[in-house]
BATORGU-863265 format. One record per residue (C-alpha): x negated, y negated, z negated; residue in three letters; residue number from 1. Coordinates in nm, 4 decimals. Layout:
N
site px:X py:Y pz:Z res:Ala n:NUM $
...
This chain:
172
site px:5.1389 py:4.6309 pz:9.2541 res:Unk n:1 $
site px:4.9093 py:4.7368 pz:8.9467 res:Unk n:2 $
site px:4.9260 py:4.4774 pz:8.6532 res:Unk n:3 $
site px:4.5924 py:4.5718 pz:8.5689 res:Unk n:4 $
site px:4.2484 py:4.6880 pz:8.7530 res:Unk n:5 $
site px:4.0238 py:4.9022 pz:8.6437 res:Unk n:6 $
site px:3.6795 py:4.7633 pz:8.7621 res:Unk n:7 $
site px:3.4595 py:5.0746 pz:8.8431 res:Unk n:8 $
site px:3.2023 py:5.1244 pz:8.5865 res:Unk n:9 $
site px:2.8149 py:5.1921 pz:8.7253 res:Unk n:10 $
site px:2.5344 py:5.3409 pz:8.6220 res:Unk n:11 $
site px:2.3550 py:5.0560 pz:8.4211 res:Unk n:12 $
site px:2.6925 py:5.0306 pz:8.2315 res:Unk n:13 $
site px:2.7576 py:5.3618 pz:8.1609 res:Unk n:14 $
site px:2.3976 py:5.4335 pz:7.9800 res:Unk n:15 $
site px:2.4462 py:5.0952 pz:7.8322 res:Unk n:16 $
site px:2.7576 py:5.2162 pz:7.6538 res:Unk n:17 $
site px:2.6079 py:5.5051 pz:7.5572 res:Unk n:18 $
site px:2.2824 py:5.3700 pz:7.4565 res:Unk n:19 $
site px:2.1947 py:5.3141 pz:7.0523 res:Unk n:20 $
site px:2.3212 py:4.9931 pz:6.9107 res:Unk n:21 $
site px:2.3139 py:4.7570 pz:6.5984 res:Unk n:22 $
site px:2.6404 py:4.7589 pz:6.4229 res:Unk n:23 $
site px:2.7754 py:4.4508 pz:6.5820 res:Unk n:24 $
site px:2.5841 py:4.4242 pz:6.8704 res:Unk n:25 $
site px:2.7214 py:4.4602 pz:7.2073 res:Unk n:26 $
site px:2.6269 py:4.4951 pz:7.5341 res:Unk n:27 $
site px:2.6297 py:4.1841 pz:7.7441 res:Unk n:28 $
site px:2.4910 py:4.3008 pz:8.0683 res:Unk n:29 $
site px:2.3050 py:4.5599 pz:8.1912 res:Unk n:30 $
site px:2.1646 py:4.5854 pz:8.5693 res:Unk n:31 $
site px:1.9098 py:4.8555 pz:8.7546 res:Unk n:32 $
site px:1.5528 py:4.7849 pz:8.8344 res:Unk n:33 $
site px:1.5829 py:4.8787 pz:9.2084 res:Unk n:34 $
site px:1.1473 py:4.9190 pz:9.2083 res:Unk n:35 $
site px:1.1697 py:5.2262 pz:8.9314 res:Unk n:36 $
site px:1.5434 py:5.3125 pz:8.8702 res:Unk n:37 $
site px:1.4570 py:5.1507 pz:8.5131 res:Unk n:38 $
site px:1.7980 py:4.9872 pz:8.3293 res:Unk n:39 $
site px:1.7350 py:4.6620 pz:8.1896 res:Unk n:40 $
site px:1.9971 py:4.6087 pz:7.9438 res:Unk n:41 $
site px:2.0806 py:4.2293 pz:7.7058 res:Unk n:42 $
site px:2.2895 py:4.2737 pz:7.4138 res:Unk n:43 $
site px:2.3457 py:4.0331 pz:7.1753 res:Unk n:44 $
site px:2.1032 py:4.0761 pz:6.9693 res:Unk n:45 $
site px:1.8183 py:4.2792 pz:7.1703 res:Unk n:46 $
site px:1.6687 py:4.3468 pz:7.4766 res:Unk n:47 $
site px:1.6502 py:4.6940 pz:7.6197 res:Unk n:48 $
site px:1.4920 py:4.9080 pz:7.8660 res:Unk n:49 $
site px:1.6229 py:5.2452 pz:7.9742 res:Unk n:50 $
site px:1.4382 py:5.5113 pz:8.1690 res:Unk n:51 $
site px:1.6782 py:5.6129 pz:8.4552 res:Unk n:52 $
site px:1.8303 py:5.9140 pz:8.2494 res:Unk n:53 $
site px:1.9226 py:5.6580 pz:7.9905 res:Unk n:54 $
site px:1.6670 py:5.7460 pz:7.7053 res:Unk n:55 $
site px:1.5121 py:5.4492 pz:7.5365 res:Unk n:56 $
site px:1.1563 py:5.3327 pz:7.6606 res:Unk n:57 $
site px:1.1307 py:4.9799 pz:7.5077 res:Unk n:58 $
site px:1.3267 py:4.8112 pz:7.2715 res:Unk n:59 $
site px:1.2308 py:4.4278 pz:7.1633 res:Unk n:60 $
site px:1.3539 py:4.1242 pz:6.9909 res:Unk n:61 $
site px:1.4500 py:3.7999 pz:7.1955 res:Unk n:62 $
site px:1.2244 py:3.6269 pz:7.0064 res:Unk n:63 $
site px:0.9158 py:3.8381 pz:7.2005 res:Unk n:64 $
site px:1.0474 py:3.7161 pz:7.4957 res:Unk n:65 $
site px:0.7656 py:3.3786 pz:7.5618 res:Unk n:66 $
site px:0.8970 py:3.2741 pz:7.8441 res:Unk n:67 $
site px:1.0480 py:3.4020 pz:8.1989 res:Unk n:68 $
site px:1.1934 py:3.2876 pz:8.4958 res:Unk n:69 $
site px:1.4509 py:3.4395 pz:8.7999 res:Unk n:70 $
site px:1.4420 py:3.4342 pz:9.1192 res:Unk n:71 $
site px:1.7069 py:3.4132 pz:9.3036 res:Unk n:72 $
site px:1.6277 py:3.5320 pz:9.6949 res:Unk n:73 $
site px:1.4567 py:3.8227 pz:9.5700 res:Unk n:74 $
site px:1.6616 py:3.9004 pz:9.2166 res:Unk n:75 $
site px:1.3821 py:3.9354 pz:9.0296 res:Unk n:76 $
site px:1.3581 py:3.8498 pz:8.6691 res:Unk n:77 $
site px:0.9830 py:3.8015 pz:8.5373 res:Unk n:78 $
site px:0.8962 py:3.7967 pz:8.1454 res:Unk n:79 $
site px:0.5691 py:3.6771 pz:7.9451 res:Unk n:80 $
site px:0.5725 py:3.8447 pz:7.6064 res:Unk n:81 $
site px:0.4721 py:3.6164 pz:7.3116 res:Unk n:82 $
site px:0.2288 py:3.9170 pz:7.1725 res:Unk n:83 $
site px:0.0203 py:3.8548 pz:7.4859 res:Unk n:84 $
site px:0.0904 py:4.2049 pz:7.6740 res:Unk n:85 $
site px:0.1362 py:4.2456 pz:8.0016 res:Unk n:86 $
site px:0.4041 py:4.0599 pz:8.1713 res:Unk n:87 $
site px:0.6944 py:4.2735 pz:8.3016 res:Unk n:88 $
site px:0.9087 py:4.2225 pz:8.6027 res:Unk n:89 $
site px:1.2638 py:4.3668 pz:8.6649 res:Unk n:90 $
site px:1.3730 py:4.3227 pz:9.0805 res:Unk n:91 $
site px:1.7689 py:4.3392 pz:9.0262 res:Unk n:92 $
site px:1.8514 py:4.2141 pz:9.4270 res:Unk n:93 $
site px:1.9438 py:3.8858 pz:9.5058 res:Unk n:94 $
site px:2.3348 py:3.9766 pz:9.4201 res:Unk n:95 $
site px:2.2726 py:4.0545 pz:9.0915 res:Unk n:96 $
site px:2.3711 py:3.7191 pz:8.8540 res:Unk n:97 $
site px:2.5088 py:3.8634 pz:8.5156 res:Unk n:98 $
site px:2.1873 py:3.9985 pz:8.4001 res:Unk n:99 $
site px:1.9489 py:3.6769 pz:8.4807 res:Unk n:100 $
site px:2.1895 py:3.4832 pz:8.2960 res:Unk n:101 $
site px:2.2786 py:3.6540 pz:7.9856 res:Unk n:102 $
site px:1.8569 py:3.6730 pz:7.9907 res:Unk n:103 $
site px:1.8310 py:3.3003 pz:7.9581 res:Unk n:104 $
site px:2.1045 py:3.2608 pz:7.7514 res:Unk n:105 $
site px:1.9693 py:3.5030 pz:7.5151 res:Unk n:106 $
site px:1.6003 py:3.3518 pz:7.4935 res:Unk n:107 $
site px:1.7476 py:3.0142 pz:7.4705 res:Unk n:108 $
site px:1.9774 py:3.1502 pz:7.1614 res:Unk n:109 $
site px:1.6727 py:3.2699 pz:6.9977 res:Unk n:110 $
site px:1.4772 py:2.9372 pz:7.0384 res:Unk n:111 $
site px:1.5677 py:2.6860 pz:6.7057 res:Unk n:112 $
site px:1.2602 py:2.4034 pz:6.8043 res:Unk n:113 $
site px:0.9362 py:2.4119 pz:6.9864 res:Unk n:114 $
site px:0.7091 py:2.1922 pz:7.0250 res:Unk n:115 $
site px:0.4130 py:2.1389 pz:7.2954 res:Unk n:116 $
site px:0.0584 py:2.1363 pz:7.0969 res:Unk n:117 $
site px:-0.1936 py:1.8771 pz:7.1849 res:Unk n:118 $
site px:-0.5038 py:1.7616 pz:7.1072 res:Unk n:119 $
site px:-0.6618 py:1.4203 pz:7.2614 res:Unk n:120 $
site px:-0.4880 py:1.4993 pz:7.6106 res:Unk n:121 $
site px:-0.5513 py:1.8656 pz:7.6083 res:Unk n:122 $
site px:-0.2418 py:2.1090 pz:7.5557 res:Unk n:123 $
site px:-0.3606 py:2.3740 pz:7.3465 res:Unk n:124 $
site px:-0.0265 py:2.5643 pz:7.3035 res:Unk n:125 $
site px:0.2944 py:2.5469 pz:7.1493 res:Unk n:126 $
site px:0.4510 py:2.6132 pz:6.8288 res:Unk n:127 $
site px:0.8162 py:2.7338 pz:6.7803 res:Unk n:128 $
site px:1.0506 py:2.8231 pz:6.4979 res:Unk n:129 $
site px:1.2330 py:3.1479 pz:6.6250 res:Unk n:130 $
site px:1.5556 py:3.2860 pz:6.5582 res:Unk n:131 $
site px:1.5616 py:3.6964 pz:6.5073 res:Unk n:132 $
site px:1.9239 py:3.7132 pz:6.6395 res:Unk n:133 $
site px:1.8993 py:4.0520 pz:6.4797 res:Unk n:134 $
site px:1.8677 py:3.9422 pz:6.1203 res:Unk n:135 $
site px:1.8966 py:3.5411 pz:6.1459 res:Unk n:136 $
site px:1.5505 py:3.5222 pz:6.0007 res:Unk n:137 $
site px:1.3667 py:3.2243 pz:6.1246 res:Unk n:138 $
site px:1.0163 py:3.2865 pz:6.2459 res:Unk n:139 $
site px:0.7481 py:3.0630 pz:6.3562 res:Unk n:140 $
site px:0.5189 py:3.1347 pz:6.5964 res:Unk n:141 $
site px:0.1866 py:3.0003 pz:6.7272 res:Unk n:142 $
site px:0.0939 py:3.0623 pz:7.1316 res:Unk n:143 $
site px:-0.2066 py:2.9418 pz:7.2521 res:Unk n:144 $
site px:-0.3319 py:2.9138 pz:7.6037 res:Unk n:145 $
site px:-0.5115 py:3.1459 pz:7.7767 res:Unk n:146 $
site px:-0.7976 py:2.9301 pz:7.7834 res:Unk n:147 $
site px:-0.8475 py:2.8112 pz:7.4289 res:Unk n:148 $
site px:-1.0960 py:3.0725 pz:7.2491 res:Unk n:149 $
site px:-1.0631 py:3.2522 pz:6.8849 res:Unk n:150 $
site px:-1.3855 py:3.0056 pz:6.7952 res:Unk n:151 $
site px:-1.2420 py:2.6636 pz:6.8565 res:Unk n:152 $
site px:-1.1913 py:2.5743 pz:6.5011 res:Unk n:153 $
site px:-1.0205 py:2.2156 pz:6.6337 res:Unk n:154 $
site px:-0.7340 py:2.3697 pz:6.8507 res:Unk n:155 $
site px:-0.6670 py:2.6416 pz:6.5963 res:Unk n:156 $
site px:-0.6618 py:2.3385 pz:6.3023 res:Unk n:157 $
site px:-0.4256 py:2.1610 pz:6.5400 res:Unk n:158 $
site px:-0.2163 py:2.4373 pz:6.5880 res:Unk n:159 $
site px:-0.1562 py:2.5362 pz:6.2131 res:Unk n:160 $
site px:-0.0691 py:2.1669 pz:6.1552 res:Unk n:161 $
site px:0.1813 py:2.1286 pz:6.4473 res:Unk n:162 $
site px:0.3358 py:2.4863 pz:6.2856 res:Unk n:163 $
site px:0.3742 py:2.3604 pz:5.9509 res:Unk n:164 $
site px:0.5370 py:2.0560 pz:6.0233 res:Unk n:165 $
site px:0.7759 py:2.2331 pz:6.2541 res:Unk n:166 $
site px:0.8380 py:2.4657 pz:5.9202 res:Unk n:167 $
site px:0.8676 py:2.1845 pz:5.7097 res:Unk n:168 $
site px:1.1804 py:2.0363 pz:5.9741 res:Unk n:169 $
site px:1.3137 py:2.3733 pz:6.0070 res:Unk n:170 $
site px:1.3122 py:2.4156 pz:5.6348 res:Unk n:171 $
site px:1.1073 py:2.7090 pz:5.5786 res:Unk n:172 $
C-alpha cells in the first residue's frame, strides 16, 4: 500500500505550470476548451488563456470579467467583458467543476460593492468599486446597458452620481 498518490498531471496543468506568472500568484485551476483545444487557466490573481501549445493568447484582470454564468449539462462557462467586447465562451464538459468554480470565486473576490443604477423605474446600469487582485487597487467602474445611448445626458448624470457615492463609501 502507497502512503501517498501521485494524481496524474494533464495537459491544462502542465502548460499551466509552465505558463508566466506574478510572483505570488498561483495557479488555481486550469481546464481545456474541448471546441478549440484552447486552456483556460484562473490563478489567483488573473485569468488566462492558452493556445493549445501553451503560448499566451489573452491575459486579463478579474476585474474585466462583467459578468458570466456555467452551465452545468453542457460545461460551458460564458463571460461578458466589462470593456464591451465580444463575449467569450469556454465548453469544459459537463464533468469539469474545478474551473467553473474557482471562475466565480475569482469574480466574486474582485467585486468590493455594486450597485444597480436607476432612474424613475428605468435601470440604466450599474456601478461597482473593483478590486485589481493583482495590485489591491480599487477601481470603479460605470456599465451601462446596451440600450442607453452616448447622448442621454440624464442616465449618464445618474450614473456619475451613483459612482461617486459608491467612491465616497468605498473611500476613494
Amino acid at each position: 500500500m502507497a502512503f501517498w498518490r501521485r494524481t496524474e498531471e494533464g495537459p491544462a496543468d502542465a502548460a499551466a505550470r509552465r505558463m508566466r506568472r506574478a510572483p505570488g500568484d498561483r495557479v488555481m485551476a486550469a481546464a481545456v476548451d474541448v471546441t478549440t483545444g484552447s486552456i483556460v487557466v484562473g490563478t489567483v490573481q488573473e485569468l488566462v488563456v492558452l493556445a493549445p501549445d501553451g503560448t499566451e493568447v489573452r491575459r486579463r484582470r478579474w476585474l474585466d470579467v462583467d459578468a458570466g454564468s456555467w452551465e452545468s449539462t453542457t460545461g460551458s462557462v460564458s463571460v461578458t467583458w466589462v470593456d464591451g467586447s465580444r463575449g467569450t465562451q469556454w465548453m469544459f464538459g459537463p464533468e469539469e467543476r474545478k474551473f467553473p468554480e474557482v471562475f466565480r470565486d475569482r469574480v466574486e473576490a474582485s467585486r468590493v460593492i455594486d450597485t444597480p443604477v436607476v432612474d424613475e423605474g428605468r435601470t440604466i446600469g450599474r456601478a461597482a468599486i473593483r478590486k485589481d487582485l493583482r495590485t489591491g487597487e480599487l477601481v470603479p467602474q460605470l456599465l451601462y446597458e446596451r440600450r442607453i445611448r452616448r447622448d442621454d445626458a440624464m442616465a449618464h448624470l445618474v450614473g456619475e452620481r451613483a459612482l461617486a457615492d459608491l467612491e465616497e463609501q468605498a473611500g476613494l
